[in-house]
C-alpha positions in Angstrom: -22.9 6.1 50.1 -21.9 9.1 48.0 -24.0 9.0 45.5 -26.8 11.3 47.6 -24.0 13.6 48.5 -24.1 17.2 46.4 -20.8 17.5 44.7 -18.6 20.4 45.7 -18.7 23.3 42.5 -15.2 25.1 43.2 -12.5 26.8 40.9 -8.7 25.7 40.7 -6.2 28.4 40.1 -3.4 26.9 38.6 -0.1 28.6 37.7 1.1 26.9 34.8 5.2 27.9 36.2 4.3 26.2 39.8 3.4 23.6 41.5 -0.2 23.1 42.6 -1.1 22.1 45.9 -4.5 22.3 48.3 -6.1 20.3 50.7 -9.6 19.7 50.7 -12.4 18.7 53.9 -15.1 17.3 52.4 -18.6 18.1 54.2 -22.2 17.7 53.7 -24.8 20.8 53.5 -25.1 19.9 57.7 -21.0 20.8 57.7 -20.7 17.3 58.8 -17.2 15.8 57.1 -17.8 13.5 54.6 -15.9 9.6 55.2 -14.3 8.7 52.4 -12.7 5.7 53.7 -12.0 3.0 51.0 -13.0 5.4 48.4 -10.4 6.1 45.6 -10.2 9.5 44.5 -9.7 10.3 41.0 -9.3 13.9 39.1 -9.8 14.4 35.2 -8.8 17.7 33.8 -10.2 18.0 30.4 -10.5 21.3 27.8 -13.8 21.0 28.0 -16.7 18.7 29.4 -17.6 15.5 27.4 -13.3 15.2 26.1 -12.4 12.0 27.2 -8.9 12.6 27.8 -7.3 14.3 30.6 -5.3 17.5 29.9 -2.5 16.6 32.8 -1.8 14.2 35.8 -3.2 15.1 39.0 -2.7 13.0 42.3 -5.4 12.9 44.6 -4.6 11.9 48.4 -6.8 10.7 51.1 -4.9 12.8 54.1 -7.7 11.7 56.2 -10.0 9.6 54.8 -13.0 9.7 57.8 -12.5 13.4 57.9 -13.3 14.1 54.4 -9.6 15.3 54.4 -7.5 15.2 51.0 -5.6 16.7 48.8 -4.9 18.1 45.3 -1.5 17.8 43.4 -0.5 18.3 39.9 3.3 18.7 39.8 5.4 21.6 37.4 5.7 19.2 34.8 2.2 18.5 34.7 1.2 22.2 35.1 3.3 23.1 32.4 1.3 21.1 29.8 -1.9 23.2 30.8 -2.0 25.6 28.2 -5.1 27.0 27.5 -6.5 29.3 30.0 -9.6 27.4 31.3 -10.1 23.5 31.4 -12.8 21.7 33.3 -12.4 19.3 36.3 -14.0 16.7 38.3 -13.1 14.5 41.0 -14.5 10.7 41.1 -15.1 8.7 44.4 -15.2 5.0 43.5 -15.7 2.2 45.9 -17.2 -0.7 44.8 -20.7 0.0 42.8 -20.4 3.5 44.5 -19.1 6.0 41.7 -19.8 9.8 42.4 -18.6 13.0 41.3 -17.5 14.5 44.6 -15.9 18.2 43.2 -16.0 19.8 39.6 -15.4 22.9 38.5 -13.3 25.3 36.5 -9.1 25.0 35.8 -8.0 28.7 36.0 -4.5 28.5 34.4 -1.7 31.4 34.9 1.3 32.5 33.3 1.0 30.2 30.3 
């Protein structure tokens, strides 16, 4: 269960010209990886907290999923619609009744 799990705080630097790409291991305050198998992962950029819509698309993919291993994608045409120069962030686990905020932080857009 996630929902005792600390979520991640960490800051995306985006270049609003490029495409964005990281991978992520998830791990508990012990540095043991986090199993997110049969969770889906979604990310929400939004200008602010509490907006309801997201800014852009991002894909979020288990790599490997009892590792904690995934990763982070919003494509150029997706980055090009960030134009501000901060947004907020978080990334939802979901499986089942199990909902938990796993990452959030801070969008860090370039060249915009």
């Amino acid at each position: 269960m996630l929902n005792t799990f600390l979520a991640l705080k960490s800051d995306l630097f985006v270049d609003q010209s490029d495409v964005y790409y990281k991978q992520v291991t998830l791990k508990d305050t012990a540095g043991v990886a986090i199993n997110l198998t049969g969770y889906t992962l979604v990310c929400t950029i939004k200008k602010y907290e509490g907006v309801s819509s997201s800014a852009c698309a991002v894909t979020v993919t288990p790599i490997t999923p009892a590792s904690g291993l995934f990763s982070i994608n919003i494509a150029l045409t997706e980055a090009a619609k960030l134009n501000r120069p901060r947004y907020a962030y978080n990334i939802v686990a979901t499986s089942g009744s199990d909902v938990a905020t796993i990452m959030y932080g801070s969008v860090i857009v370039t060249n915009f």
